[in-house]
N, C-alpha and C positions, 0 to 999 in steps of 0.2 A: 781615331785618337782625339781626345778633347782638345780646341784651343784656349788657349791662356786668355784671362780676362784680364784686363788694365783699366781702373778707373783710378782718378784723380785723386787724390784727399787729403785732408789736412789731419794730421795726428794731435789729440786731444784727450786731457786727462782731470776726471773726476772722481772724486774718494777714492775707492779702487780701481777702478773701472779704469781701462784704455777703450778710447772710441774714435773714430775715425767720420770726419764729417765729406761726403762725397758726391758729386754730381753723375747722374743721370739720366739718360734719355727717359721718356716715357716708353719711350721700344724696348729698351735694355728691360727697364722695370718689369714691362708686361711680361715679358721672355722668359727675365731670370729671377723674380721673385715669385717668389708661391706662399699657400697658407700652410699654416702647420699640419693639418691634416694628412696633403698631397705629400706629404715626406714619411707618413706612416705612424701608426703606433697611439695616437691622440687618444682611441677609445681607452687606456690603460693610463690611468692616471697619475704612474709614475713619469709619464712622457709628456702627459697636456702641458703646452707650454702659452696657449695664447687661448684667446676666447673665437667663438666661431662668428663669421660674418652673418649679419643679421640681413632685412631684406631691403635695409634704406639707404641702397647706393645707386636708385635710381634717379634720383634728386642730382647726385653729386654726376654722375655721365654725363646729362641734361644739361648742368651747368659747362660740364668741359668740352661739350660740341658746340653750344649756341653763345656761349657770354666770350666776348672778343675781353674780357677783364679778368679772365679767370685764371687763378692762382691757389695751389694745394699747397699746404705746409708739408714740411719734413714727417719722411716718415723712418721710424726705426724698425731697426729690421739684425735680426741674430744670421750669423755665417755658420757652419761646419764646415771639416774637410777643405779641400783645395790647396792645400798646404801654399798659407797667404804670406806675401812677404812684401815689408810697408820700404820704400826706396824712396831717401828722402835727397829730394832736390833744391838744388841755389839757385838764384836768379843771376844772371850775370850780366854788369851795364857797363857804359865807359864811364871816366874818371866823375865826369858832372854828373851824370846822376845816379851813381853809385850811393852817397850820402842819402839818396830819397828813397833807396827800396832795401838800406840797411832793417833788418830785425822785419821785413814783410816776408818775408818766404822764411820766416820759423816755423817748422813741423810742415812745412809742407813737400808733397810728393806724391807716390804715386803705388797706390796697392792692386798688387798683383796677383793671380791666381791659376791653378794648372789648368782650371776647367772643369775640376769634378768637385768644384763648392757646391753647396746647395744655401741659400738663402731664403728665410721663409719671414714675413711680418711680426714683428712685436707689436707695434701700433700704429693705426693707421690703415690696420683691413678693409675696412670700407672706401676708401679713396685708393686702394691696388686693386679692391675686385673694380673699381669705376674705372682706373684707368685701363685695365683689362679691356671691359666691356667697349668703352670709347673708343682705343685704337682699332678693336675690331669692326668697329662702325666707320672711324674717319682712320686710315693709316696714317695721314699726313700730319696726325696729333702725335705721334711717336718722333719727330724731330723736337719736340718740347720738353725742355728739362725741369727737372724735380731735385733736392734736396735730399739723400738719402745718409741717415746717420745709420754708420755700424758698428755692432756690438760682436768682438767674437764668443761664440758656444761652444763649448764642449761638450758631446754625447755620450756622458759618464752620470754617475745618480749625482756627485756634486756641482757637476755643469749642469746640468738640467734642473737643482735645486737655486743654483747663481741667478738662472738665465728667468725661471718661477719669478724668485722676488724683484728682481728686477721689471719685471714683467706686471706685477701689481702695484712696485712701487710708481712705476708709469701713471700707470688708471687709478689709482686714488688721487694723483695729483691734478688730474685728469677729469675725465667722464669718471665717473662713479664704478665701480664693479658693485653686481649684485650679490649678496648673498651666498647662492651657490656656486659663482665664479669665486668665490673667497676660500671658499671651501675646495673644491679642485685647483688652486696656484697656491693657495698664502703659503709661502715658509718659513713663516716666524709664531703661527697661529698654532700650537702645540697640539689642539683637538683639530684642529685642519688635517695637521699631516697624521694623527692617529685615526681619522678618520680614511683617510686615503691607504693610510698600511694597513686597515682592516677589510678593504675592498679588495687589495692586492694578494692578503697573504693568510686569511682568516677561512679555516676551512668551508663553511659554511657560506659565509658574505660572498667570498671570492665567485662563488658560482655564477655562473651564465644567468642573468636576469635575474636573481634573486633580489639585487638594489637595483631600482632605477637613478641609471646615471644619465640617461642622454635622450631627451624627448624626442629628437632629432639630428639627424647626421644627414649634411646634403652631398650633391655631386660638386658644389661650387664653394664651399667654405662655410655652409650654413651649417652651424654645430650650438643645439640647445639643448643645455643643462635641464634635466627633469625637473618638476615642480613636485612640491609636498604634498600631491594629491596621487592616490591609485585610482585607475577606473577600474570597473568591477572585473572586467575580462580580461585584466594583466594577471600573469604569473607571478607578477613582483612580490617581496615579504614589506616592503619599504623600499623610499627615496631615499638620495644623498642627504640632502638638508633636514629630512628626520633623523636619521641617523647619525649625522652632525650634533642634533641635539640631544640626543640620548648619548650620546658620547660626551658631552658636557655635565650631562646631570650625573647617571653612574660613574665619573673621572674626576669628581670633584675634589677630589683628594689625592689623583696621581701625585707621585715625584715630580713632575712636570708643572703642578700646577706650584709649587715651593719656591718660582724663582718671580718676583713682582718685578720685574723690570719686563722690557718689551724685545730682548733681545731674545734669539731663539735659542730652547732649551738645548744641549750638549745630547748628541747621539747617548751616549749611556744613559740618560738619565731618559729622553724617548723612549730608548729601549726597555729602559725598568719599567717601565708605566705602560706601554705596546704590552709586556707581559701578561700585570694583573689585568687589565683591560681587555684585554680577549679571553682571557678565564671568566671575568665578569659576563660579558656579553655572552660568553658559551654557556653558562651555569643560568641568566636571566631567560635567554632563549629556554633552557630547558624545564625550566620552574614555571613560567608560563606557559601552562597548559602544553606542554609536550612540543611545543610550537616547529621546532626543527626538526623532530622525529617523524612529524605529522606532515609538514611539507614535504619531504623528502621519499618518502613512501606514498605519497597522494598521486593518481595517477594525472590528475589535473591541480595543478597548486593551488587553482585560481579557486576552484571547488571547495578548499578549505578553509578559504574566505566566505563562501558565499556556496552553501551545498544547492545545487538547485530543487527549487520548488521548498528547500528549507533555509532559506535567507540567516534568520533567528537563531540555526543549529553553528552557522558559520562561527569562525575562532576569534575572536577580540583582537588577537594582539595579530592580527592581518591585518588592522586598523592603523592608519595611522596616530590619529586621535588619540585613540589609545594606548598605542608605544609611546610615548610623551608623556602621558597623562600619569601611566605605570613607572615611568621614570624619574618621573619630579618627583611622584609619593614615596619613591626608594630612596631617595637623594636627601627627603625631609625627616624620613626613620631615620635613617643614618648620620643624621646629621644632630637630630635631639637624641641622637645615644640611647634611642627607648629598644633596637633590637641590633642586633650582630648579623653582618650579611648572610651566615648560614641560619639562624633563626628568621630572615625576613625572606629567604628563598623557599625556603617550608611552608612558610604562611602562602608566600604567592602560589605556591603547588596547589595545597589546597583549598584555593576557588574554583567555581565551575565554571570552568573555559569556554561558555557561550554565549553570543551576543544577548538573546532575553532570560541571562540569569543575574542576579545579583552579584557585583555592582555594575555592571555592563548594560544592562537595562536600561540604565541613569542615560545613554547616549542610542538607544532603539526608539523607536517609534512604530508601533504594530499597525499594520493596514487594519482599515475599519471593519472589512468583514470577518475580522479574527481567523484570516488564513496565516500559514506560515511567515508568509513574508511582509517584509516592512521596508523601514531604511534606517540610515544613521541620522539621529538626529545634528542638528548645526545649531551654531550658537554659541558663545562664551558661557552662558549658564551651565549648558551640560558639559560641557570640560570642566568646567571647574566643580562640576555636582557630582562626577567621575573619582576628579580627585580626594575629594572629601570625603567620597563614601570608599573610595581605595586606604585612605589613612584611616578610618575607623576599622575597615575589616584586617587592616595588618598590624598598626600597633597603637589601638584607643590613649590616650591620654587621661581622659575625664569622660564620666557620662555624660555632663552637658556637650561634649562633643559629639559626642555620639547622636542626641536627642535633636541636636540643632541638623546634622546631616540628613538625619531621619527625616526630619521636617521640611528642609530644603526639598527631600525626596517627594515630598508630598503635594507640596504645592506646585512645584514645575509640573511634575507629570500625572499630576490628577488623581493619584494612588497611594494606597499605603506601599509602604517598604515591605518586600516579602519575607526580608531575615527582621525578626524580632528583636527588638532592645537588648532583650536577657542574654540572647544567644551573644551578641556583639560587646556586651557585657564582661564575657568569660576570659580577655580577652587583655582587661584595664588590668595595670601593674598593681602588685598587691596592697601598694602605700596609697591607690589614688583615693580620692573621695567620690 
């Protein structure tokens, strides 16, 4: 049977928030605080509620065994369960100094618990894996108190959406969150959380390593957000933070984007925009070059990036480079009114969906001895050579657009352009010059 926990604390209230500021041991902490991981569920990032301990809390142990000065700040930390109850206490004096400890024991008391809470870090992971580590080295640092401020959770999609912004509202004010930490917490960032309901609930995306989300999952709380890069031998179709940004360029026009203030858009109107946005995404997958049809029936995904011994034959939009690249130039059609999303999905169909064909060439680089294989080229040049020669083949403006991409084509990569002017030509609305 669990026993009941009793810690100290003072009751405490910000905007809406009730929070409890409370003392404990370094023992208690190590015992009874965990990371969010250890509670389950973090790989699903309807659940990620904190960022994972990184590998620099060996510095801070260091300090808590040998510096006889040493002192951690408060760390905050979310509750579930234990069904908590805050028991507020008086101080009681005789007559004289009654008057001195009038209005000092306001909010304070004593929160109590059945023993089946669970408490896992908001901030401050790296100083609970160090006090972790340290007690296990010295026990006699577990009679040392800490400062623990808490928050209660609740393990509903709007408690874990409260417990989210809270949670980043922390680290911006704070250490900084990166990018892709923005992308798995923010809840007020509208393409954040369409990006994460498309992880969750998108036929396709949803699948087992289709996005990479997580470079890394330790046994100790080491939990790394993937980078914007695939290696060659992943199955992945794409990363979070690509896909964060194509969710940006194709979404530029949700319902979601109609509201300019910073507060977070209204479920219905997510919803509306969650809609068209996964039609989008499902329709862009399939216009590019068959892209989902073809991973999915591939006996190796990775192969349809990159066919072996035929590099060159591999699919573009397994790139990430080039999912971005095809994004912005749908985002620019659509935006100068030159073609209607079903007219610009036809266009994308008919390009040849391989890396050394035109426009995708623009970002190849062929091995010298003119075998199959090559690499991606790098560089800001060929992304942006990519994308100029993607807006000429989908919806030309001017022939001097055209002539200047051509050209751009020539000079970076040594070559003529293998589509002709005339072809790309056929192409320019019938009023241009």
């Amino acid at each position: 049977m669990a026993s009941k926990t009793f810690v100290p604390a003072f009751k405490a209230q910000v905007g809406n928030w009730t929070y409890y500021s409370c003392l404990m041991s370094y023992a208690q902490v190590a015992r009874e605080i965990n990371f969010a991981h250890e509670l389950g569920g973090n790989q699903d990032l309807g659940t990620m509620i904190q960022r994972g301990v990184g590998t620099r809390t060996a510095q801070i142990t260091d300090y808590l065994l040998t510096n006889e000065n040493r002192f951690l700040g408060a760390i905050i930390i979310a509750v579930w369960g234990g069904d908590p109850n805050y028991l507020e206490l008086t101080m009681d004096a005789d007559a004289e100094n009654q008057a001195v400890l009038d209005g000092l024991d306001r909010n304070f008391g004593v929160l109590t618990f059945d023993g089946t809470q669970q408490f896992f870090a908001l901030d401050g992971q790296h100083r609970l894996k160090a006090i972790k580590d340290a007690v296990k080295r010295d026990p006699d640092l577990g009679g040392e108190d800490i400062n623990v401020i808490v928050v209660p959770h609740f393990n509903t999609p709007d408690g874990r959406r409260r417990t989210r912004r809270l949670f980043t509202n922390i680290n911006r004010n704070a250490k900084s969150t990166n990018a892709q930490e923005n992308i798995a917490l923010d809840e007020d960032d509208s393409f954040a959380i369409l990006t994460r309901q498309l992880l969750d609930e998108h036929e396709f995306l949803s699948r087992d390593k289709v996005v990479n989300v997580f470079s890394k999952v330790g046994q100790e709380g080491e939990l790394v957000l993937a980078s914007r890069s695939i290696s060659p031998a992943s199955p992945a179709w794409s990363a979070i933070g690509v896909l964060y940004d194509i969710v940006k360029e194709i979404g530029f026009d949700l319902p979601c984007t109609l509201n300019e203030s910073n507060q977070r858009a209204t479920d219905e109107v997510l919803d509306q925009s969650y809609e068209i946005l996964a039609t989008r995404v499902q329709e862009l997958l399939d216009s590019c070059g068959n892209l989902r049809q073809r991973y999915l029936t591939a006996q190796a995904p990775k192969d349809v990036r990159a066919p072996k011994g035929r590099d060159g034959a591999g699919h573009p939009f397994m790139r990430p480079a080039v999912q971005v690249a095809v994004a912005r130039a749908v985002r620019h059609v659509l935006e100068q009114e030159t073609l209607e999303w079903e007219g610009l999905m036809k266009r994308l169909s008919d390009l040849d969906w391989k890396m050394t064909s035109a426009p995708f060439s623009s970002m190849w680089i062929e091995t010298p001895d003119g075998k199959a294989k090559g690499k991606m080229a790098s560089g800001k040049d060929h992304t942006q050579l990519l994308y100029d020669l993607l807006l000429v083949h989908l919806a030309p403006r001017t022939k001097v657009q055209i002539s200047r991409a051509l050209r751009s084509y020539s000079d970076i990569m040594k070559t003529k352009y293998p589509v002709p002017m005339e072809s790309l030509s056929t192409l320019l609305p019938v009023d241009s010059d």
